[in-house]
C-alpha positions as CSV (number, residue, x, y, z in Angstrom):
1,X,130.8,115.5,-98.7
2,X,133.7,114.9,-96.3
3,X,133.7,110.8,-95.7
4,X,135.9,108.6,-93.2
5,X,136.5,105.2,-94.3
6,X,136.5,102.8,-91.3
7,X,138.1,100.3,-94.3
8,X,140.5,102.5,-95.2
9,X,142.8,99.4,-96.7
10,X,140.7,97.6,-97.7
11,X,140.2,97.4,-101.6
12,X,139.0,94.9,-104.6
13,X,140.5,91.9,-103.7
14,X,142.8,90.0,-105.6
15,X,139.9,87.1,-106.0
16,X,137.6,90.1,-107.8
17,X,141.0,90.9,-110.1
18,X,142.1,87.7,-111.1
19,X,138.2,86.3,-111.6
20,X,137.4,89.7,-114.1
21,X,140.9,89.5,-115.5
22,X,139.9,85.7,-116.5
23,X,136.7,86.8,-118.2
24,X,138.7,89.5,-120.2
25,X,141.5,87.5,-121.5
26,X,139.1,84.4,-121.5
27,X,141.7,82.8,-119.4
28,X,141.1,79.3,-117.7
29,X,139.9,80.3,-114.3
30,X,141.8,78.2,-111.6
31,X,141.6,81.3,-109.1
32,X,138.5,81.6,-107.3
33,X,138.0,78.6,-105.0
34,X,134.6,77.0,-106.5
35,X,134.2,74.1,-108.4
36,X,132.8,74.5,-112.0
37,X,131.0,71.0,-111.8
38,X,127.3,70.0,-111.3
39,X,126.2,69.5,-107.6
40,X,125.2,66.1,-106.5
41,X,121.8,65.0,-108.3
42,X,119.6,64.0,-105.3
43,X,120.6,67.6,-103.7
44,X,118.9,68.6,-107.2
45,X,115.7,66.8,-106.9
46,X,115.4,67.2,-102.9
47,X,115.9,71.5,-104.2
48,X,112.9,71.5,-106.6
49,X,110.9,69.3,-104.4
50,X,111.2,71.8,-101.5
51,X,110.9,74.6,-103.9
52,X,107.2,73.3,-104.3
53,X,106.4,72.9,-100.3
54,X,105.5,75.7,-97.8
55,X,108.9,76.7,-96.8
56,X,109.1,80.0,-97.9
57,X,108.4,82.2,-95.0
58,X,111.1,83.2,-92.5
59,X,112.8,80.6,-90.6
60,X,113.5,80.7,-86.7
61,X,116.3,82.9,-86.2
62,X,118.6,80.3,-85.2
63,X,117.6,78.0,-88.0
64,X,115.3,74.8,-88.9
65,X,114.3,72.7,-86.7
66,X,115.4,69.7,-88.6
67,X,118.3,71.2,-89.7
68,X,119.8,72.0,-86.3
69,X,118.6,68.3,-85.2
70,X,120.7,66.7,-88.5
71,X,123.8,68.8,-87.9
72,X,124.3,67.7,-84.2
73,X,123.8,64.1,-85.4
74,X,126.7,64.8,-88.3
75,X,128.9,66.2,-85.4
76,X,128.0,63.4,-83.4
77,X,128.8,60.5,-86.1
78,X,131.8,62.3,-87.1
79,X,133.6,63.1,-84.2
80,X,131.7,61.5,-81.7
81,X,130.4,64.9,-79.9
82,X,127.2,65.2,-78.3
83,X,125.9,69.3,-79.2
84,X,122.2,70.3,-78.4
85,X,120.6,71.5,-81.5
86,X,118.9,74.1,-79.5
87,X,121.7,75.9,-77.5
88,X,124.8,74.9,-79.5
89,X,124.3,75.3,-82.9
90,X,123.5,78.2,-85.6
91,X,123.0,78.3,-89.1
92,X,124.7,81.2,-90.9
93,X,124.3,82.8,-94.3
94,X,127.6,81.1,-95.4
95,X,131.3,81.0,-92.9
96,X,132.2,84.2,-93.4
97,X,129.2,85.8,-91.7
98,X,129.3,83.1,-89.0
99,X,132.9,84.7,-88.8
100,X,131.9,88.4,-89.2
101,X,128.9,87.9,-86.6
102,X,131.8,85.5,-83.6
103,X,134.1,88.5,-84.2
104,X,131.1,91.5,-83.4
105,X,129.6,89.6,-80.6
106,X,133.2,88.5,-78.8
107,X,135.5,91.0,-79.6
108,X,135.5,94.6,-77.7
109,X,137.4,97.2,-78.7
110,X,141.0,97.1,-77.8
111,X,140.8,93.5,-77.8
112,X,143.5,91.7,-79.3
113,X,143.2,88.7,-81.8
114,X,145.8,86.5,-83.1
115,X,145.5,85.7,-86.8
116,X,147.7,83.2,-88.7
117,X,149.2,83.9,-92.0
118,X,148.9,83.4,-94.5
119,X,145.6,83.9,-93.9
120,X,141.7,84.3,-95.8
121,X,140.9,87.7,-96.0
122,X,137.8,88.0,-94.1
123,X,139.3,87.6,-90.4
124,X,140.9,91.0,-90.1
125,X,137.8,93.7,-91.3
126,X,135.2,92.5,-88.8
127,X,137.7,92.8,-86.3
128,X,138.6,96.4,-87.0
129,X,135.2,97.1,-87.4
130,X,134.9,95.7,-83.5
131,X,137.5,98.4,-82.2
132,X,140.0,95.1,-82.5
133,X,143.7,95.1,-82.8
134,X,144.7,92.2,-85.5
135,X,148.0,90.6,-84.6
136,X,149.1,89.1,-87.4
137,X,151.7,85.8,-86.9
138,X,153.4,84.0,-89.9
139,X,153.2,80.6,-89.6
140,X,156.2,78.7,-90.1
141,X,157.8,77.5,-94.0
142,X,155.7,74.2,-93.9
143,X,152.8,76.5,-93.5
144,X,152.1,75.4,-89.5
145,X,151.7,77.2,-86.6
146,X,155.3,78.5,-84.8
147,X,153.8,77.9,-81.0
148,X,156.9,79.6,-79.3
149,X,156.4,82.6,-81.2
150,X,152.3,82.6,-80.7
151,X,152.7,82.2,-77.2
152,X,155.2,85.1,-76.3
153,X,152.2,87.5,-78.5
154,X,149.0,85.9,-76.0
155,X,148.4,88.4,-73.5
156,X,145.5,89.7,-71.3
157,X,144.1,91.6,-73.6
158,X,144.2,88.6,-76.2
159,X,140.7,87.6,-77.1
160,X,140.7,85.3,-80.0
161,X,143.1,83.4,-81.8
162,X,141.7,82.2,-85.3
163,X,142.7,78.7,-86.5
164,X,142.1,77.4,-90.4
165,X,143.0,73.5,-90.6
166,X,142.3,72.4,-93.5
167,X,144.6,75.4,-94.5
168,X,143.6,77.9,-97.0
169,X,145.8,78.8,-99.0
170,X,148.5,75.9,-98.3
171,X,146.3,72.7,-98.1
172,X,148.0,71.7,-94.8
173,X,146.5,70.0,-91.7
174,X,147.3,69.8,-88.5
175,X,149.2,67.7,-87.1
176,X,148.3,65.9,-82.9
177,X,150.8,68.3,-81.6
178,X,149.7,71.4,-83.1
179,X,146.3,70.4,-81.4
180,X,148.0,69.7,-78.2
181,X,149.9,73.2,-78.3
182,X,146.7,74.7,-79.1
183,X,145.3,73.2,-75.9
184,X,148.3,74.1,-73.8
185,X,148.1,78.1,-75.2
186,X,144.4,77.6,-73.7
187,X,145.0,76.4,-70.4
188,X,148.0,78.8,-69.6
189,X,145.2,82.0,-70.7
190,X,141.6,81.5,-69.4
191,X,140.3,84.1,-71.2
192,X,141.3,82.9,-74.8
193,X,139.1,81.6,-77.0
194,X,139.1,80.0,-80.5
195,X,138.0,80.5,-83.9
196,X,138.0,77.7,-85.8
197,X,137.8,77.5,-89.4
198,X,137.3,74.5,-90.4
199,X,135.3,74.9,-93.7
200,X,136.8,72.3,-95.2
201,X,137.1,69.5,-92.8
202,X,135.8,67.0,-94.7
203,X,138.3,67.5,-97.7
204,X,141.6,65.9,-96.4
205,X,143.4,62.8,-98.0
206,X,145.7,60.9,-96.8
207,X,145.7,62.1,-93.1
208,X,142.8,62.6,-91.5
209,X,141.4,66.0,-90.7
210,X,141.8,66.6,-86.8
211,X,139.2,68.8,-85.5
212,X,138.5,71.1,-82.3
213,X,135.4,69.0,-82.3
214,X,137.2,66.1,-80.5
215,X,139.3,68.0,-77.8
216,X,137.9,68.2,-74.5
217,X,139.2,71.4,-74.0
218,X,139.4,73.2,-76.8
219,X,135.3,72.1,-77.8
220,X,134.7,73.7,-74.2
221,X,136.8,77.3,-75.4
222,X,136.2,77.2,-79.2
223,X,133.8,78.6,-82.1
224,X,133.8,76.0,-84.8
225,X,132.6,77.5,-88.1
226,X,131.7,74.9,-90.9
227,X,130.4,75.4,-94.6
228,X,128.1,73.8,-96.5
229,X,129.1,75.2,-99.7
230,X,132.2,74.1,-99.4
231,X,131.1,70.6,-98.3
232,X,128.6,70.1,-100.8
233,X,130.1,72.3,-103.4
234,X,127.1,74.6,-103.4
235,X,129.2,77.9,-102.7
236,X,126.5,80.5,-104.4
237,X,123.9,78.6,-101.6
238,X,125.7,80.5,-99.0
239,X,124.7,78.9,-96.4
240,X,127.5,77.2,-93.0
241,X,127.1,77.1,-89.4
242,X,128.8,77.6,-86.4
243,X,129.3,75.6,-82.8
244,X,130.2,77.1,-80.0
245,X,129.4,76.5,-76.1
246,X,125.5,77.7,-74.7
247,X,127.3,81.1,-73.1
248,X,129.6,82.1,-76.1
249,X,126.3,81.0,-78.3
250,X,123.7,83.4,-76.5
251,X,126.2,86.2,-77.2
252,X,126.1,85.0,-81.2
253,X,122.8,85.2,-81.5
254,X,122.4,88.6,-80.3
255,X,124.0,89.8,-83.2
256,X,122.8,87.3,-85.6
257,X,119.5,88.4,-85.0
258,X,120.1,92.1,-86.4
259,X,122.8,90.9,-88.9
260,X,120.7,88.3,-91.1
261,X,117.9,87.7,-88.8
262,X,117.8,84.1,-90.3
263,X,118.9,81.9,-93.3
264,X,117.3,80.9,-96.6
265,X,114.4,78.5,-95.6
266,X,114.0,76.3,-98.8
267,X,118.5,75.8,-98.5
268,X,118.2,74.8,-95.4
269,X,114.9,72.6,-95.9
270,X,116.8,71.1,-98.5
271,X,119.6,70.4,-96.7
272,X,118.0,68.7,-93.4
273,X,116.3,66.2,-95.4
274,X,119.8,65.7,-97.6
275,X,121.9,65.0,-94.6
276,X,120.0,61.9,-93.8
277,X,121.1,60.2,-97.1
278,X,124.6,61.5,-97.9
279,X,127.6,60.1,-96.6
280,X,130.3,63.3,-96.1
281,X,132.9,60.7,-95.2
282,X,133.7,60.3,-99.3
283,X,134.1,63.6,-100.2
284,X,138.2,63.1,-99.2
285,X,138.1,60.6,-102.0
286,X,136.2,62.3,-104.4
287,X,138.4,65.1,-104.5
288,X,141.9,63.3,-104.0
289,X,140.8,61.9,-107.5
290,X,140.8,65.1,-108.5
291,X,144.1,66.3,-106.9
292,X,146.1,63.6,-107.8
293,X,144.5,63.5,-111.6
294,X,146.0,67.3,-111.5
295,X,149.3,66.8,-109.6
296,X,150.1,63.6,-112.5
297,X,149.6,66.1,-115.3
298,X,151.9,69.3,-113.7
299,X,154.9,66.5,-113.8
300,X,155.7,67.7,-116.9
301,X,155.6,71.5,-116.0
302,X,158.1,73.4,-114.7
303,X,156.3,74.4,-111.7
304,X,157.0,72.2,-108.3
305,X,154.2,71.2,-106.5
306,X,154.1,71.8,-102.3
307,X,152.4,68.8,-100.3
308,X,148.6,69.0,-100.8
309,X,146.7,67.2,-97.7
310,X,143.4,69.3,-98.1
311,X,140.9,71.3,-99.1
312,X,140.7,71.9,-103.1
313,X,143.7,74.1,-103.8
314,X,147.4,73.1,-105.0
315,X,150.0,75.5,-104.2
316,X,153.0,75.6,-106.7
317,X,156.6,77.4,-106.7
318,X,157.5,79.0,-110.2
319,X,161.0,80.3,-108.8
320,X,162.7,78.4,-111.4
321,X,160.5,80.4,-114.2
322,X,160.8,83.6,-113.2
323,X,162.1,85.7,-110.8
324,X,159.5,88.7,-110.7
325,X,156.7,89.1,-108.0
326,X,154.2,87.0,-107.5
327,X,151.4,89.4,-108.1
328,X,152.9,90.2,-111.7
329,X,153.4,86.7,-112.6
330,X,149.7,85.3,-112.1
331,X,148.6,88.3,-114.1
332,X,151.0,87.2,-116.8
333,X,149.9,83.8,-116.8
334,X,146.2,85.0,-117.4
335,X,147.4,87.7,-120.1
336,X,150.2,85.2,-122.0
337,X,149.1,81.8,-121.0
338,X,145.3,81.9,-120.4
339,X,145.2,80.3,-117.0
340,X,144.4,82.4,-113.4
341,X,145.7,81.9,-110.0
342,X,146.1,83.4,-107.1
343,X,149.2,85.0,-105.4
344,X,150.0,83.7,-101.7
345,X,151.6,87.5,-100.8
346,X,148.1,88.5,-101.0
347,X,147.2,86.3,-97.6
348,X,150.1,88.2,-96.0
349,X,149.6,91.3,-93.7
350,X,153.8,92.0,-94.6
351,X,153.4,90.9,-98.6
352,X,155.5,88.0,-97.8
353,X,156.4,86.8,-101.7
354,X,158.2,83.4,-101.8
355,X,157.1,82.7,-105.2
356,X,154.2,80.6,-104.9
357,X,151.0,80.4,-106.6
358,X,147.6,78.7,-105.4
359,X,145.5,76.9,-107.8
360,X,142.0,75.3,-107.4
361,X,141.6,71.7,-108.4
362,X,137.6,71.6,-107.5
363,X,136.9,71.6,-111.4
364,X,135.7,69.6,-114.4
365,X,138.3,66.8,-115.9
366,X,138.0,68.9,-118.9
367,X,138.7,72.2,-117.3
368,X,141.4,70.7,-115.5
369,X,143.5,69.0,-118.6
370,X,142.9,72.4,-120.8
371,X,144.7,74.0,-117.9
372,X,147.3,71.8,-117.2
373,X,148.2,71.7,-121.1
374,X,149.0,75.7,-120.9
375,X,151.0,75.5,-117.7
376,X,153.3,72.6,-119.1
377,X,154.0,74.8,-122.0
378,X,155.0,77.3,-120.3
């Protein structure tokens, strides 16, 4: 049978590679951004409790009640914005679908959308999927946005632009003026609207996070996705949501409702009642511990360390250990040195390789000093 692939680039990804290639060689597995640690205790308890209650039927489509009503209040203490739980808000099955499902309702074939690279992987599929055109912009050496160069690439057929601050696979933020720029590019092309990815807004350190949340404009023009998983480190839960205005929202849920229907009712049981107790606003700290615990050790290595000002991932130059591709040299550090990571060419449509490496510091002390011991040997 004769088949067309409407994928026809797409292939394992370098996350599947690196994370089987780790299991085979028994390598240290720094790759994969998920943390290898317990989750918080209470989430536990508040998990088996709800396990036992009458939650197990479908939820309504756009989610629980009392979950809806405790994330408006989280946006609301955190960046002082009032959303209705009813109209503004959705639970997803996880960020990426709340991407995948934006993308399908907003995008029309021929559409244009702007993504930034280096960039996650799921942006580009569900917009080829829509009849989309993926423009793909490199953003500049510190790994932030060139505004001259996104400008002259909006035009009318520009839909989307997606935005990721905190920065996968860099760990930058945003600076004010990249949100101002992002405002301007807004106002000068009515018919653009953001993406934002901000899955891991509440992982910055020493500079605050700055959301689309607290723009006038851009909260009025924008699709903020957020993620559970990663703010709760409860990644195999699977479970995020998504902000958007009441007309961009009723589009959402029309394909929502045929993509996933709803989401896990006992995750999302569990998590209304665990909002009211947790305080997100030390998660920075807790993993800054673990950054700086990593980025003390790798002194001694012969790898130098970029800025990290977010999320849970280090990225590292090793041009002054070798001079071969980046691909090549991650699988030689699994295959010779029994530690993975991930290549940053691989988050480039054009393969840029500048010889960098991302690592994931969300992992045990233990994990952490068994790795760091390999690298500094190396």
């Amino acid at each position: 049978m004769k088949l067309t692939s409407k994928l026809p680039h797409v292939g394992t990804t370098i996350f599947t590679v690196m994370s089987k290639m780790a299991l085979d060689y028994q390598a240290i597995n720094l790759s994969q951004g998920f943390p290898n640690f317990p989750i918080d205790s209470v989430l536990s308890e508040l998990l088996a409790k709800n396990s036992r209650e009458n939650v197990h039927q479908y939820a309504p489509m756009a989610g629980l009640p009392a979950l809806l009503e405790g994330i408006s209040e989280l946006v609301e203490k955190q960046y002082q914005r009032k959303v209705n739980p009813q109209t503004n808000v959705l639970v997803t099955a996880g960020a990426t679908q709340a991407i995948f499902t934006t993308i399908q309702a907003l995008v029309h074939p021929g559409d244009e959308v702007i993504i930034l690279d280096p960039s996650y992987d799921c942006y580009e599929a569900p917009i080829l999927l829509a009849g989309g055109r993926p423009v793909r912009i490199p953003l500049n050496e510190h790994f932030l946005p060139d505004w001259d160069f996104i400008e002259a690439n909006v035009n009318s057929k520009t839909r989307l632009i997606i935005t990721n601050n905190p920065h996968n696979p860099s760990g930058v933020i945003w600076k004010q003026n990249d949100i101002q720029s992002l405002e301007k590019t807004v106002e000068n092309h009515p018919n653009l609207l953001v993406l934002s990815d901000e899955v891991y807004e509440y992982i910055s350190f020493e500079n605050k996070h700055l959301s689309a949340h607290s723009s006038e404009i851009l909260r009025n023009k924008s699709i903020i996705v957020s993620s559970f998983g990663k703010t709760f480190h409860i990644t195999g839960w699977k479970i995020g949501y998504l902000i958007a205005p009441e007309e961009l929202m009723l589009e959402i849920k029309k394909v929502h409702q045929f993509l996933v229907f709803c989401v896990n009712s006992v995750a999302q049981a569990t998590l209304a009642e665990y909002l009211k107790v947790i305080d997100v606003s030390t998660l920075g700290k807790f993993y800054q511990e673990k950054r700086d615990f990593f980025r003390e050790g790798m002194k001694n290595s012969r790898f130098e360390l970029l800025p990290c000002e977010g999320t849970y991932f280090q990225v590292a130059s090793y041009s002054s250990i070798s001079s071969e591709n980046d691909i090549n040299f991650t699988k030689r550090l699994i295959t010779e040195f029994g530690v993975a990571t991930i290549p940053l060419s691989v988050f480039n449509e054009n393969g840029d390789d500048r010889k960098l490496i991302r690592f994931c510091f969300a992992k045990e002390t233990e994990t952490l000093t068994n790795a760091i011991d390999r690298l500094c040997k190396i």
